[in-house]
C-alpha positions as CSV (number, residue, x, y, z in Angstrom):
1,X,0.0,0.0,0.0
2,X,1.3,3.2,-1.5
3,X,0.0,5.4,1.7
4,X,0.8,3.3,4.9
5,X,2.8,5.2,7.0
6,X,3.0,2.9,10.0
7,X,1.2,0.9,12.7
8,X,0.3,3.8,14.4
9,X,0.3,2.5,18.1
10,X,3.7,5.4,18.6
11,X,3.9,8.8,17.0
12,X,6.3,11.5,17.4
13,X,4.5,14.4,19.0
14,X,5.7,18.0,20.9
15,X,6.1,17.6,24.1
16,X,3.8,20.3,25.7
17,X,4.3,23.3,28.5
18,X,6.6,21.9,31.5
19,X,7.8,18.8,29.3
20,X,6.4,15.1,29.7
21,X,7.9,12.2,31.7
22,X,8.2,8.9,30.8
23,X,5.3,6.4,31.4
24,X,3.0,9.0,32.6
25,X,-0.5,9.8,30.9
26,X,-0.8,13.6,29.0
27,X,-3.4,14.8,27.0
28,X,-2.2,16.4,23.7
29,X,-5.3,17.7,21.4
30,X,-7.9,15.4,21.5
31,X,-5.1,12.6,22.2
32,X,-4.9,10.6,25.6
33,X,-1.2,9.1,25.2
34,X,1.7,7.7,27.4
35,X,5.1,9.5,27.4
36,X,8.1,7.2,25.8
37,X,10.6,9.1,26.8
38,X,11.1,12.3,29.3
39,X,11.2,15.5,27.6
40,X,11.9,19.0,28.2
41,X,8.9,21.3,26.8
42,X,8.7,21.7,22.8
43,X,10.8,18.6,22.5
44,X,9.6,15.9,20.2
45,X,8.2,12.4,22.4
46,X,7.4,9.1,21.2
47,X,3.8,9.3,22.4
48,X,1.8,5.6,22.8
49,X,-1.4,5.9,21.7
50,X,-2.2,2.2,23.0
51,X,-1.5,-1.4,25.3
52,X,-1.2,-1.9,28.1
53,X,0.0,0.3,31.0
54,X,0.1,0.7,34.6
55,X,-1.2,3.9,35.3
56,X,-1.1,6.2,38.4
57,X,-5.2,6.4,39.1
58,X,-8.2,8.5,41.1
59,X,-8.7,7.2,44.6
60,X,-4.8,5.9,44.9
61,X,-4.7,4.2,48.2
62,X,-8.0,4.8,49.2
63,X,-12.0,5.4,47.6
64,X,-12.3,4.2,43.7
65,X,-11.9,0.9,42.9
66,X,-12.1,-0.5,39.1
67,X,-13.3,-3.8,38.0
68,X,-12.2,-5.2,34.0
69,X,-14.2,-4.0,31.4
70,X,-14.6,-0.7,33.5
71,X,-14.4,2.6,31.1
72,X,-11.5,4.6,32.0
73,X,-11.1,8.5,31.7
74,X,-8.6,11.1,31.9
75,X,-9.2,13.6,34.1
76,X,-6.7,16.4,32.4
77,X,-7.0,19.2,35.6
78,X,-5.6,16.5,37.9
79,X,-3.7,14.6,35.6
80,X,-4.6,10.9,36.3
81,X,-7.2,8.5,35.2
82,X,-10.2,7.7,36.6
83,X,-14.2,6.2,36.4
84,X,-15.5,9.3,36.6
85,X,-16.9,10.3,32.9
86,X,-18.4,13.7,33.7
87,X,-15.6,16.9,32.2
88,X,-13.2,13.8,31.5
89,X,-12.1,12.3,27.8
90,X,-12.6,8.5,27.8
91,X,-8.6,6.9,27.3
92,X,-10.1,2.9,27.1
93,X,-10.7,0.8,29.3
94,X,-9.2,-1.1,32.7
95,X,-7.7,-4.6,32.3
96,X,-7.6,-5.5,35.7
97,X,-8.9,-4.5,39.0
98,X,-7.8,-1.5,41.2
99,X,-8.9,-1.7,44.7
100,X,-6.9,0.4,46.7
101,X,-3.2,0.3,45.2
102,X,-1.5,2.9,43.0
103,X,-1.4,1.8,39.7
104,X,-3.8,-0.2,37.1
């Protein structure tokens, strides 16, 4: 195919104000992706656009738990995911239950 760029599951994007971090979740555009690599602001990223990761998560330690199959959002003004659908951009779905720990 004359037009196939690639897979698509990484692209190359600009890393936004304050610069991303590796494995942590950003919202660039309409985009919920991971950070491959930590960047300084303006910097290009590899940015994952999907798989599976373990994410840092609303209620860490204590209050939301997730079940599989559970939608999952991104809450961009506190920068984690969540349940919680309401002012939040939906970034998949959870693969495994979160009771109380820190990560998905």
């Amino acid at each position: 195919m004359k037009n196939f760029v690639s897979a698509g599951r990484t692209v190359d994007l600009t890393a936004p104000t304050g610069g991303v971090v590796s494995g942590l979740g950003y919202k660039i555009g309409g985009l919920i992706v991971i950070a491959g690599n930590t960047v300084a602001e303006g910097s290009p990223f590899p940015a994952c656009l999907e798989g599976l990761f373990d994410v840092l998560a609303e209620g860490s330690g204590s209050g939301q738990a997730w079940a599989e199959g559970d939608a999952v959002y991104w809450d961009n003004t506190n920068h984690q995911f969540t349940k919680t659908a309401a002012s939040n951009t939906l970034a998949g779905f959870a693969c495994g239950a979160k009771l109380t720990a820190d990560v998905l």
